[in-house]
MIZA-143883 format. One record per atom (N, C-alpha, C): x, y, z; residue in three letters. Coordinates in steps of 0.2 Angstrom, whole numbers, plus 5000, padded with zeros to 4 digits. Example, Ala and Ser with C-alpha at 12.3 -4.5 7.8 and 13.67 -1.06 7.14 Angstrom:
<atoms>
506649725039ALA506249785039ALA506649845039ALA506449895035SER506849955036SER506450005039SER
</atoms>
This chain:
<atoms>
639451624951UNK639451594957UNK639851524956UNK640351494960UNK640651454961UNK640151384961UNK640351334955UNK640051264955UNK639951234963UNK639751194965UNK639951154972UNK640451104973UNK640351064967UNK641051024965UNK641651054966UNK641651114963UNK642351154962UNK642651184970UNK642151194973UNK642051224981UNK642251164985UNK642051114983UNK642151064986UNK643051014986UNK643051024982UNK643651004978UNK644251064981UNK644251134981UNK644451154984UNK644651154993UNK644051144995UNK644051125002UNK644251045001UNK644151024999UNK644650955000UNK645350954998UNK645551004994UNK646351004993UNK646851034999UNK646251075002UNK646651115008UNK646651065015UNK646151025016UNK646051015020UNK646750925019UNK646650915012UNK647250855012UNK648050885013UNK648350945010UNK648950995013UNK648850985020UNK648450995024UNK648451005032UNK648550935034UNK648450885030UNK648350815033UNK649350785031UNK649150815025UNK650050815022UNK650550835029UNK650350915028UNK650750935034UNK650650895040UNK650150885043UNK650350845050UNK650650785050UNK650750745043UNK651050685045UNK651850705044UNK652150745038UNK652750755038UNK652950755048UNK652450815050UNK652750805058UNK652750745060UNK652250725060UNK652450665062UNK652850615062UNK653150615057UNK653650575053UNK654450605057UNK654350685055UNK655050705060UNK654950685068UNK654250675070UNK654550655077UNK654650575078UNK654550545073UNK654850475072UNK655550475073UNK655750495066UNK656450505064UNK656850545071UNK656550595076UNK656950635080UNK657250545086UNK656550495087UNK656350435092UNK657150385086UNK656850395082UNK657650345080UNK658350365081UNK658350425080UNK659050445080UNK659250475087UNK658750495092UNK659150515098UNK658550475104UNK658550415101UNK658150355108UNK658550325114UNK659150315113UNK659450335118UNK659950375124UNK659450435120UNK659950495124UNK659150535123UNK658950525130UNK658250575132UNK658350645131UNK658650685134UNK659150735136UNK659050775126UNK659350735123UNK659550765116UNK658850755115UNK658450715114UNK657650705111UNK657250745113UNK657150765117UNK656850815122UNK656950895120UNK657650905119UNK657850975117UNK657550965108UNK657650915105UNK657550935098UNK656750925096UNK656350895101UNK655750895103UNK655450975102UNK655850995107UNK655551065108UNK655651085102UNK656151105102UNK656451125096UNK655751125088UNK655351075091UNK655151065081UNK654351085084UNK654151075092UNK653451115093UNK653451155095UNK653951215095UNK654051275096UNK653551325093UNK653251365095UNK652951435092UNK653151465085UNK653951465086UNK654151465080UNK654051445074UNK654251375076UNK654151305071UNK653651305068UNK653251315073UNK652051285073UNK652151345069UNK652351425069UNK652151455064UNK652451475057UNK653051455057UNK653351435051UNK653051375045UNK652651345049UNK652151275047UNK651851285045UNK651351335046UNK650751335045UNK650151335051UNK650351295057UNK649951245060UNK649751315065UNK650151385067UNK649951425069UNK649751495065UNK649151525062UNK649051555059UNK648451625063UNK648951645068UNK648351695071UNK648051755065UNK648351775060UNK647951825056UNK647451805052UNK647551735053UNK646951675048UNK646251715054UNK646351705060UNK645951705064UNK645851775067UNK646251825066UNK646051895065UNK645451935060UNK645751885056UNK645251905051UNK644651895051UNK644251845054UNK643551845055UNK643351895055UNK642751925056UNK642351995055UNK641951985064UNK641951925066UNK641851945076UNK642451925077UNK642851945077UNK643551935081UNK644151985080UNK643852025074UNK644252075071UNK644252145073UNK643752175077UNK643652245081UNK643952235088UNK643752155090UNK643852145097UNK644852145096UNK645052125094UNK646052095093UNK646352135088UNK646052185082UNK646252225079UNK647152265082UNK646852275088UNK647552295092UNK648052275098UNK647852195097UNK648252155100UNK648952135097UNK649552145101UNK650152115098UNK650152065096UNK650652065091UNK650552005087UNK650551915093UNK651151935097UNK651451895103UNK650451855104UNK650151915108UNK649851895110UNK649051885105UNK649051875100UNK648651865095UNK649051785095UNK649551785095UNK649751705094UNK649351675099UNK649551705106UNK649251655111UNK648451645112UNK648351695109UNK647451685109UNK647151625103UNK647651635098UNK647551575093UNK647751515097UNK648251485101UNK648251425103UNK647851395109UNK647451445111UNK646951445116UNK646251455112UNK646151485106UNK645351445104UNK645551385100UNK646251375098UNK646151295093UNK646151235100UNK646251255106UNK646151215111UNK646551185113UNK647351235115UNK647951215118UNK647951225127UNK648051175129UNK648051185136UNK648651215139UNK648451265144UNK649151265148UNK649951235148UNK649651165149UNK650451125149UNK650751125144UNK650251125138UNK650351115132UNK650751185128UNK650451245132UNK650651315130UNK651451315132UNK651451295137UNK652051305141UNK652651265139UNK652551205135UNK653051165132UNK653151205126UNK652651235121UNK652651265113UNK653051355115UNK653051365122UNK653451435122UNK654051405124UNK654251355129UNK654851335131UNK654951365137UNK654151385141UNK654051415147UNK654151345151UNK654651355160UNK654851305163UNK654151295169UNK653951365171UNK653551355176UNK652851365173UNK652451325176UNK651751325172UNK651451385174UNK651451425182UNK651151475184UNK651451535178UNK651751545175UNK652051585170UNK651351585165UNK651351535163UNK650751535157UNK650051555160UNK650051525167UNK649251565170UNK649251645170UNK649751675170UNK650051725170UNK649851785164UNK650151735158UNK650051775151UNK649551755151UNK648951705152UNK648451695151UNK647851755153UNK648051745161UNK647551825164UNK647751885161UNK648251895159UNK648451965156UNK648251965148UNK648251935146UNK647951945139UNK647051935139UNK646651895144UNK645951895146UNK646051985147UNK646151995151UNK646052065154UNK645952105149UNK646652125144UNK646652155139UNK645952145134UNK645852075133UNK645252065128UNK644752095133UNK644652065139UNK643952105142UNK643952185142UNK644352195141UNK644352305142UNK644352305134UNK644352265131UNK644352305120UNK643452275120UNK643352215124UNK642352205122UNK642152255127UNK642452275132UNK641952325135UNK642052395130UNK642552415128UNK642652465124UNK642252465118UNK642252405116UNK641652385108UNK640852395111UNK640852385117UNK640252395122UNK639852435122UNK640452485124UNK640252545125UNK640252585118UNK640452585112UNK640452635107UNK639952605102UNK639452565106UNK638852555102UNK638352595105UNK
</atoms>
């Protein structure tokens, strides 16, 4: 059995990498505010550019199969594309609509209520299905 210290210690090391990684971003979007501060236009596209889905998952910051994995989350999304495994992860870390809509590069906000109900739907028919084969 793992000491507490040692449990501890590694939950602290992980949890300072994620503090690491946030500030790096932070720092690019410093860096992005000096170098393109007066030209909105170019700020705004390399903006996106670095909160992109892509980006967020290249990072780290998006990690749906972290969240797949749980053992009540796993029967129910086992058959979810991956697409929308992403979007289900930025909806339980507590991404709002507007906030979805800038991270996909979606222009119209009714598009994300969209993919929104369509992926509820699907998750509702896989718990009625887990429902039913109890």
């Amino acid at each position: 059995m793992l000491n507490y210290s040692l449990v501890h210690l590694l939950v602290r090391k992980k949890y300072l990498q994620k503090i690491e990684q946030l500030v790096s971003l932070m720092r690019e979007f410093i860096d992005l505010a000096y170098i393109y501060g007066d030209c909105p236009e170019r700020f705004y596209g390399k903006f996106v550019e670095k909160v992109s889905v892509d980006s967020l998952r290249k990072r780290g910051i998006i990690k749906p199969e972290t969240l797949l994995r749980k053992p009540k989350y796993h029967r129910m999304c086992n058959e979810l594309r991956y697409k929308d495994a992403e979007l289900w992860t930025l909806l339980m870390i507590g991404f709002t609509p507007r906030e979805i809509m800038v991270v996909y590069g979606i222009k119209n906000i009714n598009s994300v209520y969209v993919k929104i109900h369509r992926l509820r739907g699907r998750l509702n028919k896989k718990m009625k299905q887990l429902i039913n084969d109890k």
